[in-house]
C-alpha positions, 0 to 999 in steps of 0.5 A, a space after each residue: 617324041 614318039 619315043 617318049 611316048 611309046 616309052 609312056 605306054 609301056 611304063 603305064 601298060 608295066 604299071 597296070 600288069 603291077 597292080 594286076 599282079 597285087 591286086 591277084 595277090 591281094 584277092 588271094 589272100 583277102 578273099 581267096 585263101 579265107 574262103 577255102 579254109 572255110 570251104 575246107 571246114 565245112 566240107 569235112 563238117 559235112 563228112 561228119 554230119 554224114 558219118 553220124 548220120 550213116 552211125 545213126 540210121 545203122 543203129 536204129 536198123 539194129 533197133 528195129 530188128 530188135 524191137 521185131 524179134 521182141 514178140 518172138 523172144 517173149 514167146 520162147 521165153 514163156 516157152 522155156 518156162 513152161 517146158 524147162 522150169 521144174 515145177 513146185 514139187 519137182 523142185 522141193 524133192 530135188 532139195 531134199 534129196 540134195 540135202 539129204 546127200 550132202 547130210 549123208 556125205 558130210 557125216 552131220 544131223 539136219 534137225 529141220 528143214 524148212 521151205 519158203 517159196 518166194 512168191 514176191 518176185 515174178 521171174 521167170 526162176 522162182 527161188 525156192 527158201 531153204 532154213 536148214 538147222 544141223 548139228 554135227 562136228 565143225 569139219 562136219 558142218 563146213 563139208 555139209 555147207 561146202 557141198 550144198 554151195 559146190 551143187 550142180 543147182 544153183 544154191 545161193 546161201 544168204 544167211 551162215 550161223 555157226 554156235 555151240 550149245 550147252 552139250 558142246 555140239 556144234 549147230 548150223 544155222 543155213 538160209 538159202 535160195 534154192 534155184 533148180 537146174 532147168 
C-alpha cells in the first residue's frame, strides 16, 4: 500500500506541476502577451507624443526668434528706405533719361511722355507710371520697347498698342510701372 500511495502523490504532485504548466500558458497568452502589445503601443504612442513635442517647442524657439528680430527688422527696412529708395525727382529724371536713351538707340520719335506717381499703394518701392506715345518704324518701335523692358531698372509694361495712322507711321502706345534701381 505504501506503494500505492506513493504512487498516488507523484501522480497528483505530476498532475498539479500539469495544470501549473497550462495555467503559466494560459496566463501568457490570456494576459501576459495582450498586455505587452499594449504596452508596446503606447510606449511608441509616447516616442511620438515626445518627438512632437521636442518638433513643437523647436518651432516656437524659431518663432520667438523671429518675433524678436521683428523690431529690428521694421527699422532696417525703414532704413533702407530712406537711404536707398531715390527719391521723386531722382526717380522722374532717371525715366526720362532712360527713355531718352532707348529713343535714341532705337532711332523713333517719343511725342509724350506722361508721369503718375502711384500714391494708392504704400510699399516700401513706389512705382512711378509711365504713357509713353511714339511713332517710328515697326522694327524701330519693337527695339524702343525691347530696351526699355531689357533696362537695368526695373520697368514693368502693363499695357502695348501698336497702330498705324492715316500717313502709314506706325504709333506706340506704352503703359508702364517704372521701378528705380535703389
Amino acid at each position: 500500500m505504501r506503494r500505492s500511495r506513493r504512487q498516488i502523490a507523484v501522480r497528483i504532485v505530476e498532475a498539479f506541476g500539469v495544470a501549473l504548466v497550462v495555467l503559466d500558458i494560459a496566463v501568457y497568452w490570456a494576459v501576459y502577451r495582450p498586455l505587452g502589445a499594449l504596452m508596446a503601443k503606447e510606449q511608441q504612442r509616447y516616442t511620438q507624443l515626445r518627438q512632437g513635442l521636442r518638433e513643437q517647442q523647436v518651432r516656437v524657439d524659431r518663432l520667438e526668434k523671429f518675433k524678436a528680430a521683428m523690431p529690428e527688422a521694421g527699422k532696417r527696412l525703414e532704413d533702407f528706405t530712406d537711404r536707398h529708395t531715390p527719391s521723386r525727382r531722382r526717380g522722374y529724371s532717371s525715366a526720362a533719361h532712360l527713355i531718352r536713351q532707348a529713343q535714341d538707340a532705337a532711332g523713333v520719335r517719343v511725342s509724350t511722355v506722361g508721369f503718375r506717381p502711384d500714391t494708392k499703394h504704400k510699399d516700401p518701392f513706389e512705382p512711378l507710371g509711365l504713357e509713353i506715345q511714339s511713332q517710328g518704324s515697326y522694327a524701330g518701335l519693337l527695339k524702343f520697347a525691347h530696351a526699355l523692358e531689357t533696362a537695368d531698372d526695373f520697368i514693368l509694361i502693363r499695357q502695348f498698342t501698336l497702330a498705324a495712322d492715316d500717313k502709314g507711321a506706325v504709333g506706340l502706345r506704352l503703359v508702364a510701372d517704372f521701378y528705380s534701381t535703389p
